[in-house]
N, C-alpha and C positions, 0 to 999 in steps of 0.2 A: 897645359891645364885643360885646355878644352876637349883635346883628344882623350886625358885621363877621365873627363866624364864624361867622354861616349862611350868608352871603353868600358867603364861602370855599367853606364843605362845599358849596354849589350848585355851583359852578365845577369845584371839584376833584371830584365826582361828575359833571357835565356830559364833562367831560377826558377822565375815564377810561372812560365811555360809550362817547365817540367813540374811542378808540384804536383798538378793534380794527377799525371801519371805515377805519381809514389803513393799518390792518397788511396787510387785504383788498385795501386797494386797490395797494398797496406788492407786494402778491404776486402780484397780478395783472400787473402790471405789466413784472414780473421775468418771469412767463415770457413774457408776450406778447414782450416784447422778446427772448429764447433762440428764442422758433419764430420770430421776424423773422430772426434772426443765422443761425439755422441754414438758415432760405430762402436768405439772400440768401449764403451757404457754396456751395449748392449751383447758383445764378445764378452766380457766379465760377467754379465747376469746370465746369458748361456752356458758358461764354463764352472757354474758354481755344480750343475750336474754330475761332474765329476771325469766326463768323455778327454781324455788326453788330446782328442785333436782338437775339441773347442778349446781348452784352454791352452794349445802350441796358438789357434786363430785371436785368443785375448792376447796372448802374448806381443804380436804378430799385430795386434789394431794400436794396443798401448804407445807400443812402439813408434807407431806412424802415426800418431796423434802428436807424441812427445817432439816428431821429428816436425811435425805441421805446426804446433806451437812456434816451436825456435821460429821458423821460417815467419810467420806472423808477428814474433817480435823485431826480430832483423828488419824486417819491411815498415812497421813501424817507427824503427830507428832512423831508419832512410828519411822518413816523413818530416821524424825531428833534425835532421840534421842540415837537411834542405832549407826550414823555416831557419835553422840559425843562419842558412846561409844569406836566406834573404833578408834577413837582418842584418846580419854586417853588409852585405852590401849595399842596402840603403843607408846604412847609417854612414858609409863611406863615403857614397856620394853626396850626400846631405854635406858632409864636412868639405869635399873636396869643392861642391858650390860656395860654402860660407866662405871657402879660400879665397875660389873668384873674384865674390862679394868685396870682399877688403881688397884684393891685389886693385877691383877695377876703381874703388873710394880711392887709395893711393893714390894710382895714377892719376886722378881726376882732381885728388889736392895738388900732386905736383903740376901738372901742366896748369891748372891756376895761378903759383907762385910764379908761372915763365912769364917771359915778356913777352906782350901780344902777337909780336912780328916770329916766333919763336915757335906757338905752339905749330905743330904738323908739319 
């Protein structure tokens, strides 16, 4: 029992370590993809002139914006997925002490009921 809640507090210190590099990269992400969107805003208001190669470069920004979006959602997900993870993990270990909790009441009822010469 004891090692299952080191083995926890590793994990769930390990989690919460790593978070903030998901949130870094989640933020990064976020903007890279606004200065994509906002490039490729400005490749569409160029390309309304009518010049074939501005709008092959709207084309061509849309595209890498659409693809920097995903990328900012994905890293996002990462964000959430972590926090669930440290959520189950605490709530694990939360449960696997409250196990402790009652195994060490037990024992401490039964070796009560022994006879003095008995207990240890």
């Amino acid at each position: 029992m004891q090692n299952k809640i080191a083995e926890l507090t590793a994990k769930l210190s390990t989690a919460q370590g790593n978070l903030p590099d998901y949130q870094t990269k989640a933020l990064n992400a976020g903007n890279t993809a606004k200065t994509a969107n906002n490039t490729s805003d400005m490749s569409a208001s160029k390309a309304t002139s009518g010049n074939l190669s501005d709008v092959k470069d709207a084309k061509n920004s849309a595209n890498d914006a659409y693809d920097k979006a995903k990328d900012a959602r994905s890293a996002n997900k990462e964000v959430g997925k972590q926090n669930e993870k440290i959520i189950d993990l605490s709530n694990d270990l939360m449960k696997q002490r409250q196990r402790l909790q009652e195994l060490d009441r037990m024992r401490a009822a039964i070796e009560a009921q022994m006879p003095a010469n008995m207990n240890h």
